[in-house]
Structure formats: structure tokens, C-alpha cells
N, C-alpha and C positions, 0 to 999 in steps of 0.2 A: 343600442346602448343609451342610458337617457344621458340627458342633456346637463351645462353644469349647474343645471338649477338645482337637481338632485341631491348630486356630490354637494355643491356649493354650503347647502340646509343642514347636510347629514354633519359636514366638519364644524361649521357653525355653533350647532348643538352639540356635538360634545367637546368644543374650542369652549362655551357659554359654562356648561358644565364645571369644565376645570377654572376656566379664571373670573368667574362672575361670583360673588360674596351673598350669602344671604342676608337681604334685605329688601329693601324698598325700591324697586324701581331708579329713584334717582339716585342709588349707588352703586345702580349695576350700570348705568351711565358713567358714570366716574371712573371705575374701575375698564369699562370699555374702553375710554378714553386713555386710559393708565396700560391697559394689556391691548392698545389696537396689533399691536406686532402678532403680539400670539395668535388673537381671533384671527387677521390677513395668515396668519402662517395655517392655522389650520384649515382655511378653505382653499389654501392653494395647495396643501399636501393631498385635501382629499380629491384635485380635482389632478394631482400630477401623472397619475398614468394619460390622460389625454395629452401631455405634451405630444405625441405623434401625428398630432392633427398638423402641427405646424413642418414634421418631415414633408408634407405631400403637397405641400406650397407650391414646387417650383415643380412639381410634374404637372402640377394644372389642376389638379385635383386634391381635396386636401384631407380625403377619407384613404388615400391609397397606400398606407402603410399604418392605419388605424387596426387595434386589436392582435396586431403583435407583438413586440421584443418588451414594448412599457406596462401589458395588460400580463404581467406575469408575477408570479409570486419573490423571485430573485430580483427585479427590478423594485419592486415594492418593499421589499427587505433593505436593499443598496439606499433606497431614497428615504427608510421609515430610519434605519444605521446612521446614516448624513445629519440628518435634521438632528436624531437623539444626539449625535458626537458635537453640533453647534450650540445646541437647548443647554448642554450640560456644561460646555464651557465657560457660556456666558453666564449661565445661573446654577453651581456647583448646588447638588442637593437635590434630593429625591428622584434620584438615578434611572429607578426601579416604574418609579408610577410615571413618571417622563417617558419610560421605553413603552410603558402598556399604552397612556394614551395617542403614542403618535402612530402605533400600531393600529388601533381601531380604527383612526383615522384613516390612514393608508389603506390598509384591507379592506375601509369598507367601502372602498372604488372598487374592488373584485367584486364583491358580493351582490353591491345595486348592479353591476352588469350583468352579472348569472343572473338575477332577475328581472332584466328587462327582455320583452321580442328582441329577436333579431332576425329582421324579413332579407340581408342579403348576404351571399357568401363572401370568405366564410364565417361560416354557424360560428358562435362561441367564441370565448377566450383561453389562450394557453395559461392558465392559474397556474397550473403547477409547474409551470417549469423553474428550474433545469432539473426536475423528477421525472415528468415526462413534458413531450410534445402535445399530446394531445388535446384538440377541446375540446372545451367543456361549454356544454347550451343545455338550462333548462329551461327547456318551452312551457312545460305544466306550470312551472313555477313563475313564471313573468306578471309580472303586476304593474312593469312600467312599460309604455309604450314604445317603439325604435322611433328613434326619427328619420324622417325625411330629407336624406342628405343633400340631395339634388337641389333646393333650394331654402333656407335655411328661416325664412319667413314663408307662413303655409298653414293653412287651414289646420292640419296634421301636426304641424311641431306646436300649436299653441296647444291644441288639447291636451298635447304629449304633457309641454311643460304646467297646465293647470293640473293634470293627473298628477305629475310629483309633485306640486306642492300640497295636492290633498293626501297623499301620503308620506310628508316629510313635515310637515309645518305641523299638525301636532305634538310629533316629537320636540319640537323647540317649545313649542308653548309649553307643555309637560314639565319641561326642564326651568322656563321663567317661572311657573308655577310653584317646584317646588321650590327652586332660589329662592321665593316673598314667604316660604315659610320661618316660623323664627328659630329655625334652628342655627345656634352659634350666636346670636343677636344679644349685646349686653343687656339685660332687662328693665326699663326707664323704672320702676321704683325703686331698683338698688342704687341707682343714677341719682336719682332727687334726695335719695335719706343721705348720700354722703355728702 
């Protein structure tokens, strides 16, 4: 499964997306500053199926109950529900695109996992449950590397993690890019003629 540099990038980007304003650079610092809740909420949602790193603490091992009961589609619905029913109390309004984005969020800790290797058993993750049990591994499909659980600094988990960021950090650029376009931007000679 990769690491949370992955996740970390992917919620990032579409956290950047929804609350970042188009303009200039130094307003999407401002408005950083303004929505840090948000952006922290969305790289912690997309990184929250890994909470089960922390069940396997106390058996000495902290991968031993990694990839199942939180790597599932019911669990990622309970926590994508949580957040929307928090998001919407404190900030009433736009219901609807609130549920989509914290969805893509969430799911898309499924999806970078069915596309990473995974060299030890078990293979896959149960996505769909409580539809079925079963997992799911595509190997054809992996474009991020597994990591090396055994120790957590390693020749291996650095490649791992420069490999997602060369396939996650264009997307964020992508997204600063088209925020500096002037779409939405009040236009400075209508600004100067009033």
C-alpha cells in the first residue's frame, strides 16, 4: 500500500481545489491560512483508512491488522457520513457538493491501494465489503510501489515514496495552475474606471 505521502498529495489536491480562490499565489496563501481546518481535514480523511496501523501497536507489530475492517468500502462511507454530518453543521449549505467532495477524498484511499504492489499476504483489500469479503489486488494495475514494512527508513520506502510523489504532485501543480487562471478574478480596468 503506499505510504502517506500518497494519500497525503491526493486529499491535498482536491482539499486545494475546493478551498483555494482563483488568483494569485499570494491569495491562495490567505485563504490557506483562512481554510487550514479544511486542507488538515482533507489530508487526514484521505489518509484515514490507515488508522489500523495504530491497532497493531501493542502486539509489537504495527502492520498486523493493516488492510482490513478500515480498507473497506462501509468503513469509508461511516467516516466520508461523519465528516459530511460535521462539515454541514458547522457550515449549513452546499450539502450536496460537501458529500461528493469528501467522497473522492475518502475513496480515493481505496483506489491508490488497488494500485499499489502488494508483495505480502494478504493480497488486496476488502473494498467492497459488507457486499462481499473478498479481495481485491490488481497487480497489472500497480504503479505505486509496496513498502517495506520491516523497517520504515530504507533504500526501498524512499524510492517508494519519490515514485508517488512523481505521480501525485502533478496533480497538485495542475490544480495551483489552473487556480492562477483568471477565472472569477474581478477584472482591474473595471476596478480603475470606478
Amino acid at each position: 500500500m503506499p505510504s502517506p505521502i500518497a494519500h497525503s498529495v491526493v486529499g491535498l489536491t482536491l482539499g486545494s481545489a475546493w478551498f483555494l480562490p482563483h488568483g494569485r499565489p499570494h491569495e491562495w496563501l490567505a485563504q490557506a491560512r483562512t481554510h487550514w481546518r479544511g486542507l488538515l481535514g482533507c489530508v487526514l480523511l484521505s489518509n484515514a483508512p490507515d488508522i489500523d496501523y495504530l491497532f497493531g501497536i501493542p502486539s509489537g507489530n504495527f502492520n498486523t491488522y493493516h488492510q482490513y475492517g478500515t480498507h473497506t468500502f462501509g468503513f469509508v462511507l461511516a467516516v466520508v457520513l461523519g465528516s459530511w454530518w460535521l462539515w454541514n453543521r458547522y457550515e449549513p449549505g452546499k450539502a450536496r457538493a460537501h458529500l461528493l467532495l469528501l467522497a473522492a477524498i475518502g475513496f480515493s484511499h481505496l483506489l491508490l491501494d488497488l494500485v499499489t504492489g502488494d508483495t505480502g499476504a494478504p493480497y488486496g483489500i476488502m473494498a467492497l465489503w459488507p457486499f462481499t469479503p473478498r479481495r481485491i489486488y490488481w497487480p497489472d494495475a500497480a504503479i505505486f510501489m509496496d513498502l517495506d514494512k520491516g523497517s520504515v527508513i530504507s533504500t526501498h520506502n524512499l524510492n517508494a515514496g519519490l515514485r508517488e510523489l512523481h505521480f501525485t504532485l502533478p496533480a497538485l501543480a495542475w490544480i495551483l495552475v489552473w487556480k492562477s487562471l483568471p477565472f472569477g478574478r474581478p477584472d482591474r480596468t473595471t476596478k480603475m474606471a470606478k
